[in-house]
N, C-alpha and C positions, 0 to 999 in steps of 0.2 A: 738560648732564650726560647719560650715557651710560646707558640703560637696564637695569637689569639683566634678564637674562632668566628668566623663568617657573619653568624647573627648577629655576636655581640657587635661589632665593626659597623654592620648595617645599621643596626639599631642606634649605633653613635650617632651616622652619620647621615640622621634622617632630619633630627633636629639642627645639625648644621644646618643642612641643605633650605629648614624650611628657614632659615633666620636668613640666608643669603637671599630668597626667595624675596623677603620681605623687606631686608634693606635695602635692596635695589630694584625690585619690584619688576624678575623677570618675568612673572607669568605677562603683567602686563605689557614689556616689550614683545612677550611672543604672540600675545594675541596682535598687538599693533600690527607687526611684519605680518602674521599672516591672512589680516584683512586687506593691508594694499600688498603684498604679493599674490593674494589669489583673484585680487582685480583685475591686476594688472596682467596678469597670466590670462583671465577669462575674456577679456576685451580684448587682447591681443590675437588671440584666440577665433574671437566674433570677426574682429576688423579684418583678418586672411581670408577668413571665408565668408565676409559679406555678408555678417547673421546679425550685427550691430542692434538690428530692431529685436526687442523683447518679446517682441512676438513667436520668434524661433524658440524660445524658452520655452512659454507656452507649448509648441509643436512638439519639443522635443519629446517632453513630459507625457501629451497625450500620446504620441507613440511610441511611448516606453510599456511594454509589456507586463511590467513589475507596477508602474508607477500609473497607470491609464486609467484604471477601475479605482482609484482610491480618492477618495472626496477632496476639493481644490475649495469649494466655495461652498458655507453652510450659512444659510441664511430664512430666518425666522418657522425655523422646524423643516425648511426643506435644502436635500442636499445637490451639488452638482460634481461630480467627476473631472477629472482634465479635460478626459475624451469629451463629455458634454459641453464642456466649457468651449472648446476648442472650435466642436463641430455648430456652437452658435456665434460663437466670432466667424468663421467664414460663412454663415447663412448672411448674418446680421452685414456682415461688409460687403458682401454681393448685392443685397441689396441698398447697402448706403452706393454703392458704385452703378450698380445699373438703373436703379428707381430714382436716384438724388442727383448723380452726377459726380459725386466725389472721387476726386485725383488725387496719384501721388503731391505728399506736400502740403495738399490745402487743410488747413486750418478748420476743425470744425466742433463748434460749444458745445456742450455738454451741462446742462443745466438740471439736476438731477439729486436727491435725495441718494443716503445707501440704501444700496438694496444688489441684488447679484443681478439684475438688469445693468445697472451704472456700470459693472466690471464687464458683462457682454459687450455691453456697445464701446467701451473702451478697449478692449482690445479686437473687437468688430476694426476699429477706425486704425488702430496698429497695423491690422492684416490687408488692408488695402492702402498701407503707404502715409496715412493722413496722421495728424499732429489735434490730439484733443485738447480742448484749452476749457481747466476743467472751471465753472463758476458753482460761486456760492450760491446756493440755491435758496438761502437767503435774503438776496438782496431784491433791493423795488425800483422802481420809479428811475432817478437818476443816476444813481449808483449801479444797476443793472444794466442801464444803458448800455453808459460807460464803459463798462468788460466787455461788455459784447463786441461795442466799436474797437476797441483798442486791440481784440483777438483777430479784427481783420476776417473774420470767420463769414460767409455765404449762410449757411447752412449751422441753424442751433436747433439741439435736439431736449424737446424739455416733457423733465416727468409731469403727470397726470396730477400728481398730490402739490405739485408748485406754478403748476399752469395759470393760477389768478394773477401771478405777481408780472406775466405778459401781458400788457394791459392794452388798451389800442393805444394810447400814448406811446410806449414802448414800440409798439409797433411802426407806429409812421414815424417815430423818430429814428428809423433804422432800416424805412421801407424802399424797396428798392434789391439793393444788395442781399440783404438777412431775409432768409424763409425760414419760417418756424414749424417745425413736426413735434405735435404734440403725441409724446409714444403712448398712446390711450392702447388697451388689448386690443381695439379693432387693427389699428395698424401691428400691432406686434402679429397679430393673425397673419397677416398680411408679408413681411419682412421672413414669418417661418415659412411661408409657401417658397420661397426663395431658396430656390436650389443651392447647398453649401459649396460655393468653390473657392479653391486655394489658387490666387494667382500669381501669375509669374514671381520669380523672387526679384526680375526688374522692375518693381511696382514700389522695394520695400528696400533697394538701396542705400546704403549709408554710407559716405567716402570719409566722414570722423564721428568718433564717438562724442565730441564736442555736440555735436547737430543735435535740435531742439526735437525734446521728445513729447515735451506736452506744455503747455502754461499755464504757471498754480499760480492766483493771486495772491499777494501781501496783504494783509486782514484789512487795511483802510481805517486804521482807529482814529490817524492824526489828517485824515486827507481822502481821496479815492482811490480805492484799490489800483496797485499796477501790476501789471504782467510778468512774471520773474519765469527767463525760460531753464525751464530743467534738460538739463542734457540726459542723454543715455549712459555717458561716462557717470554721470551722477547717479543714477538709479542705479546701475550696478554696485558703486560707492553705498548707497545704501541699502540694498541688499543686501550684502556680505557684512556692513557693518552690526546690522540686528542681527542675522543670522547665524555669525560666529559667533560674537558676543553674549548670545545667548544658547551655544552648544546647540543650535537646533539640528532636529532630524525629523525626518517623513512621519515618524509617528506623532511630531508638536502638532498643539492647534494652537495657531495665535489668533485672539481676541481681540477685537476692535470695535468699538461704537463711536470715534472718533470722526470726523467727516472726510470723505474720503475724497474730498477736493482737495484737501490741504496734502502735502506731502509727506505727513506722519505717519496718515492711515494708506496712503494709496502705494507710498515708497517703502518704508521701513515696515509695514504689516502686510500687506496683501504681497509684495512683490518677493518678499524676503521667505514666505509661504511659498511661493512660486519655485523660485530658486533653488530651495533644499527639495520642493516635491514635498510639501509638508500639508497643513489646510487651513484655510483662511475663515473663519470663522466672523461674520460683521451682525453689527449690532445695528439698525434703523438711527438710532441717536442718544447721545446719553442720559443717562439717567438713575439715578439712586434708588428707584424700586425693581428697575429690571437689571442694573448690570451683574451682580452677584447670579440672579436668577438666569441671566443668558451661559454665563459664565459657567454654570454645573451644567443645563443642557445639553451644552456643546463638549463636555469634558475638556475647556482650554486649559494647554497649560502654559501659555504665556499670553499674560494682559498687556496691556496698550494704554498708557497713560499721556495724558496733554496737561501744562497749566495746575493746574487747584483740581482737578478728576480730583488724585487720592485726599486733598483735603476733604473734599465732598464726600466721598465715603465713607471718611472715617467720621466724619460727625453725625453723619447718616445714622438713625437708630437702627440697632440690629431685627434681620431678621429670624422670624423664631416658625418652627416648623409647626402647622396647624393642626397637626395630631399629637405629636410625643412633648410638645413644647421648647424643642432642642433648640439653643443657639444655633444656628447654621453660617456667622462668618468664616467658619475652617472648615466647611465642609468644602469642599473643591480641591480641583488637580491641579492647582498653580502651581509652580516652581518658582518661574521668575515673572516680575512687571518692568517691563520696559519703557521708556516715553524720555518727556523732556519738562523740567519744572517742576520737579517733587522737592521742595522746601525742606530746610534740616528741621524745622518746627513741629514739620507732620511726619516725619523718613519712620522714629522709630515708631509709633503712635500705627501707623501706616502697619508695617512689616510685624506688630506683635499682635496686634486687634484679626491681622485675617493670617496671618502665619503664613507670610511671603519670607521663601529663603533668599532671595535673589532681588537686587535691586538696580537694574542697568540703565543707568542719565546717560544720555545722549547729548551734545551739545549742538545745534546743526540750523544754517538756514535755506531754507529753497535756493535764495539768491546768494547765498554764502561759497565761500570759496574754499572754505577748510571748516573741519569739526572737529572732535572728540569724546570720549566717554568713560565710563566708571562703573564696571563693575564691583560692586558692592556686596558684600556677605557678613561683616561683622561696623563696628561704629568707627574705625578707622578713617576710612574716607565718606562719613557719612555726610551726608551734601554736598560734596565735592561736585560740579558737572564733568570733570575727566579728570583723566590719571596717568601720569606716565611713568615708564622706568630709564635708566640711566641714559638707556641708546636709543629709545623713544623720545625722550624728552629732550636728545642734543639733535633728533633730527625734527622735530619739533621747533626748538628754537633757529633753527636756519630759515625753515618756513613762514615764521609768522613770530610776531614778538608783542609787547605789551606797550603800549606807549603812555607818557604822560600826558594829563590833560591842562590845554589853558581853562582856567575858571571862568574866566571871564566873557571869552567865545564859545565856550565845549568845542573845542576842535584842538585834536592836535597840538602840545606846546611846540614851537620852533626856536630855536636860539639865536637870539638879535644878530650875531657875529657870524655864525656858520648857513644859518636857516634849514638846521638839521632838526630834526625830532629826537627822542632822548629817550630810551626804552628806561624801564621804572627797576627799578630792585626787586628783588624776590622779595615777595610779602605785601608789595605792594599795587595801590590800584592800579591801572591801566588800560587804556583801550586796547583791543585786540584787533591786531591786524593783522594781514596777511599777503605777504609777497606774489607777486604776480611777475610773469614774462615783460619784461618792459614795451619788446617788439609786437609780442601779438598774446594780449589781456587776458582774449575772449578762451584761449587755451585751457582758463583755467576759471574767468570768470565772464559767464558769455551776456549778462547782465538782463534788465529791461527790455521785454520786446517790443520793437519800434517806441522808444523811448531812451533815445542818446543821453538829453538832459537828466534822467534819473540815473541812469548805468553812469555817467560822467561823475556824477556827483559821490559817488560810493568808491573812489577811486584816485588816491594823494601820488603824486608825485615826489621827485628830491626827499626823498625820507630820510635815506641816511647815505645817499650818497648822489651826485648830480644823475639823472636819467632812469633812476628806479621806480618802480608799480608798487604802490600798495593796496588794497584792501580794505576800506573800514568797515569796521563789523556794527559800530555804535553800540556795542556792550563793552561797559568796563568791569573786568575781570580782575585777578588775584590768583597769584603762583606762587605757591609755598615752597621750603626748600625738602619735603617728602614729597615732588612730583605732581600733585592736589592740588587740583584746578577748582576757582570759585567763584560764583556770579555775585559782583558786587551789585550791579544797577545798569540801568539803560539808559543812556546818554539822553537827558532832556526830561528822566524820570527824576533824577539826585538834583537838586534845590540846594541855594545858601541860605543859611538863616545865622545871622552874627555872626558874619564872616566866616564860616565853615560849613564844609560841604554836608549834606547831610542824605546818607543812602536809605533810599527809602526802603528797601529788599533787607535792610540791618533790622531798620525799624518795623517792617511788618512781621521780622522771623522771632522779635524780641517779643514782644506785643501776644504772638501766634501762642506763646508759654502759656499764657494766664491761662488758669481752668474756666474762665468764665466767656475765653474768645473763642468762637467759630471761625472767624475769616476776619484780616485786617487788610486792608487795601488804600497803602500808603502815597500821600502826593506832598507835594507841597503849592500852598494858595496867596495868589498877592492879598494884602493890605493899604489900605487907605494911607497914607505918611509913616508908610513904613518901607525900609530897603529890604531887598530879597522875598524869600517867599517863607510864610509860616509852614511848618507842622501841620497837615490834620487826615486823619482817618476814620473812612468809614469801615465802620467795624458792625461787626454781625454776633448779637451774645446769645448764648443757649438758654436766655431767658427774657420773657416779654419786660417781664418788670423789669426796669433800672431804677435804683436805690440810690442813696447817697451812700452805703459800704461797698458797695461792686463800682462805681465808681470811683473810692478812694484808695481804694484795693487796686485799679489800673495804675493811677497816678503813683500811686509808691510802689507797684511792678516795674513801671516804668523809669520811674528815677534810680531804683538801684539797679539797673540794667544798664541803663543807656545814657553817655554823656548829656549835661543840662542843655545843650543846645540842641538835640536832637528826639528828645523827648515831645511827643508834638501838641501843643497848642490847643490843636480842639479834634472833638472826635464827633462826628455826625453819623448818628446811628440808624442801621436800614436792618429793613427786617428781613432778609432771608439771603443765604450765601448764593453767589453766584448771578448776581443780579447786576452785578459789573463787570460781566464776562464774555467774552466772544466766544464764536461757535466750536472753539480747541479751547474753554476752558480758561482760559488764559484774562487776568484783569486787566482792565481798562483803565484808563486816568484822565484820559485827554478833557471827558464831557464834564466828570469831578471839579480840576481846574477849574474848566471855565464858568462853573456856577459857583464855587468856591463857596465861602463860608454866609452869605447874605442869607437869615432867613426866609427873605421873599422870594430865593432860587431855587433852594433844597427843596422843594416838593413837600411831603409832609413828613421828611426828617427831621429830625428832633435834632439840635448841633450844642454842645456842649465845647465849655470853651477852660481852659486850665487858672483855677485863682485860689489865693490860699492852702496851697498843698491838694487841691484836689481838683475834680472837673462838676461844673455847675451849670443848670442852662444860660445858652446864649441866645441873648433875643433882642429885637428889632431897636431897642433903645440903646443895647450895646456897642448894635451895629454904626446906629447914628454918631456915637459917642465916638468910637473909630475915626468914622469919616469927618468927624470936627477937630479932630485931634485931641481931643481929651482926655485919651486912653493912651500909654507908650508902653507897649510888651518886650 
């Protein structure tokens, strides 16, 4: 018999290879393994030799000879080095330690805009032992308080550009304990005279990687922010999660205008940069005239997405160069966009308009106990928030599993007989949970700091067996049988209306189609002598005038999309995207709700309400006519 030759053989067996590739989906077992093998190697690693704190990373870096001279932080046209970097975290923490007083341990705020100052003094507060508890620099009055007390923090260090929102209210409701250093350049003057020293490494001790590394608040949408502490285990978790998942190397710049109190910018961007010895590259705040513009500056080649970002972009009009008149959305070195919330409405819309090859969802909370993700390159898994393959996906489900929900409570269903929980079918919705150590929680989920009743609450027992830990995530989720993972809604966002559930994240991705929608930002609203809660959205059109065709054009978008119970009721129209968003981007609903459809609440939105096949104004008579019952929808 005749041999066959080499090539041909190869060449056979490349399209096996990639079909095996795809029906089981080993790249992405192999990426899985080898993000929690190389943690679990590098923590292990830390924990022997007592380098636990991040801050040794930093060190490393700047006294790596290859890696020392090459830029760490570029921020607004100027750049800083490791070595720079390094050599002002130990200026900056000799004097938080000899001028302030700061110890190992103590808690100290950070109340600060981006900028490559915020990353000094954070790892300034690394290198002398201290736990930064990062706030929003957003906040005022009582909600600012609030962080401040609950961070237990002495000593809060606040930029110059958010100093008013220190008020003397603030102040003596905090006086006593809290000293406030406003880092004006006279003190940064001051803090550089300060001889850099490196202190003992008993100052920076860690005996688990459990131990709190910094506390990033919970956005406050439905309440007052609370304290979720981040471990160290975590941040390395998230470094290596961006960092493989996006092949990065020392020559990437990732891109962030994202806030870097939140831990998307400060964990999975800036730390993840660190890690590989790559460069971090931040943006002051987002925005659709400057992020393209920071973006070619800086040559990144991996963006940082939050929430509705690439919605906003891409409805953004394009910029055009003011001499040649060139489009300029493909001009840049992107590769890939990373983040968390990129909607399947906008993914291809997203990835064709600026020519992103690479699309990596992230699924993850601060206080979360487990995550996952998706890389993305063709429409496969396009919206998917993770992905697993065969041996990913069976060690996946040992960890964490999908549960059904009671309707009635949103909590957890239990079975009258057993009082067991009941993981849901593939395909189907469920909460997302995740297994915890029964004996000792905090191993895995170290919760609320100084705050039992909220860390208690995020945490079921007897799940599926007497004496087990669980995890509630309060996202109900969706596991298909190709490993594709999907965010159905956010327990408290999904509403009944006629006795069926109805997902508001269905109905904004449906809606997000029309050619005539910018932004759809779904709730559901009580009515006057009606059960459950109606349909309605405020929606954002790429046109002032609304007509009676662009409105009837939604209404029958909508009904041939979307079952009749879920099609929503009335749509309250706001002029401009983003305008129900927190400072990651991300929409809000809570304030929507509670002003609900009343025209004397909306402000001077216009609310349109569904009659006759189409949507028509709704107004104060309507309203009335509701509340007497003379109206039944």
């Amino acid at each position: 018999m005749a041999s066959i030759p080499v090539p041909v053989v190869a060449a056979g067996a490349i399209p096996g290879a990639a079909y095996v590739n795809a029906r089981f989906s080993l790249a992405h077992d192999s990426l899985f393994f080898r993000i929690f093998g190389s943690t679990l190697i590098r923590l292990f690693r830390a924990r022997r030799g007592d380098r636990i704190n991040v801050f040794y990373v930093l060190e490393e870096r700047a006294l790596d000879k290859q890696v020392r001279g090459r830029p760490f932080i570029l921020f607004e046209g100027r750049s800083f080095t490791y070595a720079e970097t390094y050599e002002r975290a130990l200026r900056y923490g000799a004097w938080l330690r000899e001028r302030h007083g700061v110890r190992e341990g103590d808690v100290v705020a950070l109340d600060y805009q981006n900028s490559e100052m915020f990353v000094f003094l954070w790892f300034a507060l690394w290198a002398v032992g201290a736990k930064p508890a990062f706030i929003n620099h957003n906040l005022q009055g009582a909600a600012l308080t609030h962080c401040l007390r609950a961070s237990t923090a002495r000593l809060a260090i606040v930029d110059p550009r958010v100093a008013e929102s220190v008020t003397d209210e603030v102040r003596q409701e905090l006086s006593g304990p809290m000293e406030f250093v406003v880092f004006t350049p006279e003190v940064d003057a001051e803090a550089q005279k300060q001889e850099p020293v490196r202190y003992p490494d008993a100052v920076r001790t860690e005996d688990e990687p459990t131990n709190m590394a910094i506390l990033i608040y919970t956005s406050g949408t439905t309440g007052l922010p609370k304290p979720a502490i981040m471990s160290w285990a975590k941040i390395y978790m998230a470094a290596n999660v961006s960092a493989k998942g996006v092949a990065a190397t020392q020559s990437d710049v990732f891109y962030t205008c994202m806030p870097l109190y939140h831990s998307a910018a400060s964990c999975l961007a800036v730390c993840s940069a660190l890690f590989v010895g790559a460069t971090a590259a931040i943006g002051r705040k987002f925005s659709t005239k400057t992020f393209w513009k920071e973006v070619r500056e800086t040559k990144a080649t991996i963006i940082q997405y939050v929430g509705e970002t690439c919605r906003y972009l891409t409805v953004a009009p394009p910029e055009m160069d003011p001499v040649t008149g060139e489009n300029l959305d493909k001009k840049h070195c992107v590769r890939a966009a990373m983040g968390n919330g990129l909607r399947p409405d906008v993914w291809d819309r997203f990835k064709e308009r600026f020519g992103i090859d690479t699309i990596y969802e992230i699924y993850a909370a601060t206080e979360g106990a487990a995550g996952f993700w998706n890389v993305s390159r063709n429409s496969f898994s396009k919206g998917a928030i993770g992905r697993f393959g065969v041996l990913s996906g069976a060690v996946s489900s040992i960890r964490s599993a999908l549960v059904l929900i009671d309707n009635e409570t949103e909590l957890p269903w239990r079975d009258p007989k057993t009082g067991f929980c009941r993981r849901v079918k593939t395909g189907e919705p469920g909460e997302f949970i995740v297994n915890l150590p029964a004996d000792d929680i905090k191993k895995r989920f170290q919760g609320y700091y100084g705050n039992e009743a909220a860390t208690n609450s995020k945490i079921m027992r007897d799940v599926f067996k007497k004496g087990d830990a669980w995890f509630r995530s309060g996202d109900v989720l969706q596991w298909d049988s190709d490993g594709r993972v999907y965010f159905n809604d956010r327990i408290g966002d999904t509403f009944r209306w006629k006795s069926e559930n109805v997902s508001t994240t269905e109905v904004a991705q449906v809606l997000g189609l029309h050619a005539a929608v910018q932004e759809a930002n779904v709730y559901g609203v009580q009515l006057p002598n009606h059960d459950g809660r109606a349909g309605c959205v405020a929606i954002v059109l790429d046109t002032p005038q609304v007509n009676a065709p662009v409105l009837a054009s939604l209404a029958a978008h909508a009904r041939e999309r979307l079952p009749r119970y879920a099609v929503p009721v009335f749509l309250r129209l706001v002029k401009e995207v983003g305008m129900q968003s927190t400072g990651t981007n991300k929409q809000q609903k809570h304030t929507l709700r509670q002003q609900g459809v009343d025209p004397s609440k909306v402000q001077d939105d216009a609310v349109f309400w569904l009659k006759d096949g189409t949507y028509v104004p709704f107004t104060q008579t309507d309203w009335k006519s509701l509340q007497e019952g003379m109206v039944k929808l």
